[in-house]
Every structure is written in structure tokens, then in C-alpha cells.
C-alpha positions in Angstrom: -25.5 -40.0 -5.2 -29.2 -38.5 -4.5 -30.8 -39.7 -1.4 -27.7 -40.9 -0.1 -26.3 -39.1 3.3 -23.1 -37.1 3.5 -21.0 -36.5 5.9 -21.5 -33.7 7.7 -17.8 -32.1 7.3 -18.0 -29.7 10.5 -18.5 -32.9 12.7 -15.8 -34.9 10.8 -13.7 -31.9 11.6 -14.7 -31.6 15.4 -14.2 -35.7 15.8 -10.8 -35.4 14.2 -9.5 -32.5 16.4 -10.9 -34.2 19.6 -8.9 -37.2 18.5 -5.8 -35.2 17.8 -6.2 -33.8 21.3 -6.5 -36.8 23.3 -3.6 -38.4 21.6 -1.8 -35.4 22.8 -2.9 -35.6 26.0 -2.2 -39.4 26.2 1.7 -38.7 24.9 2.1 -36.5 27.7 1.9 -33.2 26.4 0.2 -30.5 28.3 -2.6 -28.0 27.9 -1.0 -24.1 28.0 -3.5 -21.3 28.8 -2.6 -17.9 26.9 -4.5 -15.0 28.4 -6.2 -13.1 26.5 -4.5 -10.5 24.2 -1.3 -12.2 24.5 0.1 -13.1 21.5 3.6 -14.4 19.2 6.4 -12.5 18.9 5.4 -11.8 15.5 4.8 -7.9 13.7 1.0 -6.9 14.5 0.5 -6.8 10.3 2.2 -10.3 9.4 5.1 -12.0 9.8 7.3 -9.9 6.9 9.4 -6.9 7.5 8.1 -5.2 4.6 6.5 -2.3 6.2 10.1 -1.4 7.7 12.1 -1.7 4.2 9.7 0.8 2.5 10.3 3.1 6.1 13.8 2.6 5.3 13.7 3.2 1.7 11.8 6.4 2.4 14.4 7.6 5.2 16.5 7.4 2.6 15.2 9.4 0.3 14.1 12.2 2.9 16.8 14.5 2.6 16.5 14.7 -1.2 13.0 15.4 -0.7 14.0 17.8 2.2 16.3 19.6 0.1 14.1 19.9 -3.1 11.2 20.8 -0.7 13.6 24.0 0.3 14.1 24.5 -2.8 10.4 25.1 -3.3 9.1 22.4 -5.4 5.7 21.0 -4.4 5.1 17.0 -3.7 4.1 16.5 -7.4 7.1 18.3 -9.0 9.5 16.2 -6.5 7.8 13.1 -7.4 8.4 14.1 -11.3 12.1 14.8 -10.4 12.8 12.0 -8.8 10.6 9.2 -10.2 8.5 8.4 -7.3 4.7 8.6 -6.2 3.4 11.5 -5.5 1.8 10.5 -2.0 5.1 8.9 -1.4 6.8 12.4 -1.1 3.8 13.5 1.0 4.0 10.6 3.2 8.0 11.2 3.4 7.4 14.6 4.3 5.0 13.7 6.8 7.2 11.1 8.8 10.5 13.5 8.6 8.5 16.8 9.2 9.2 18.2 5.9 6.9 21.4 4.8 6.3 22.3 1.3 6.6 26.1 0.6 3.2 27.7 -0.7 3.6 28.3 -5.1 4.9 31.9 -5.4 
């Protein structure tokens, strides 16, 4: 509809917080200050353990990748062998203080 006003949504949004509030209020529930930097009990990244399962998974693999390392492949040629990433050998290595011997 031209001419017509509409709603401006932020104040809609604001009234229906404020309303939320006070009915909490008036129900008896109380306001909690959190200081500041406090927060959940929830991982820093999100609320998944993802992050640990691929640390696991590459525990796992380390002493493969330890042993081929010895061995003297580089991280590409372990990758190849074992059907993984490259930069996941590298970060492997990395994490369980693995060196790669210099090409002979």
C-alpha cells in the first residue's frame, strides 16, 4: 500500500521484549547479573565436539604417520600411502612432534 505507514519492526520488537520482561517480572522471576566474560559451560567454538573427534581420529593415526615418517617418507608420500590430506599428516606431525627426514 503506498502512502500507507508501516510498522516500524525494531520498535515492535523492543515493545514485545519489554512486555515479555514485565510479565516475567510480575510471575516472580528474577533478574541474574552475569559479569562480564562469564559465560555457559559450552566449547568456546560451538556446542559440538567435533573439533575433539578429528583430534582423536588423528591421535590415531599418529603412530602410522610416526612410523612412515622414520621410515623417511615426506607428508605428501604418507598422505598418498595412507589416503589422507596432505596437511592432515603435517598437522599430525605437528601435534605429536613428528619430524620428517630431509629427501636423500
Amino acid at each position: 500500500m503506498i502512502g500507507g505507514s508501516v510498522p516500524d519492526q525494531h520498535k515492535q520488537a523492543i515493545a514485545q521484549l519489554a512486555a515479555q520482561t514485565d510479565h516475567s517480572l510480575a510471575t516472580g522471576h528474577r533478574v541474574q547479573h552475569i559479569e562480564q566474560g562469564v559465560s555457559a559451560n559450552a566449547p568456546l567454538l560451538g556446542t559440538t565436539n567435533h573439533l575433539e573427534t578429528l583430534k582423536a581420529k588423528r591421535a590415531k593415526r599418529a603412530p602410522r604417520i610416526r612410523a612412515l615418517a622414520e621410515a623417511g617418507l615426506n607428508a605428501r608420500q604418507i598422505g598418498m600411502k595412507i589416503a589422507i590430506d596432505t596437511r592432515t599428516v603435517a598437522l599430525t606431525a605437528r601435534e605429536h612432534g613428528i619430524t620428517f627426514t630431509a629427501a636423500k
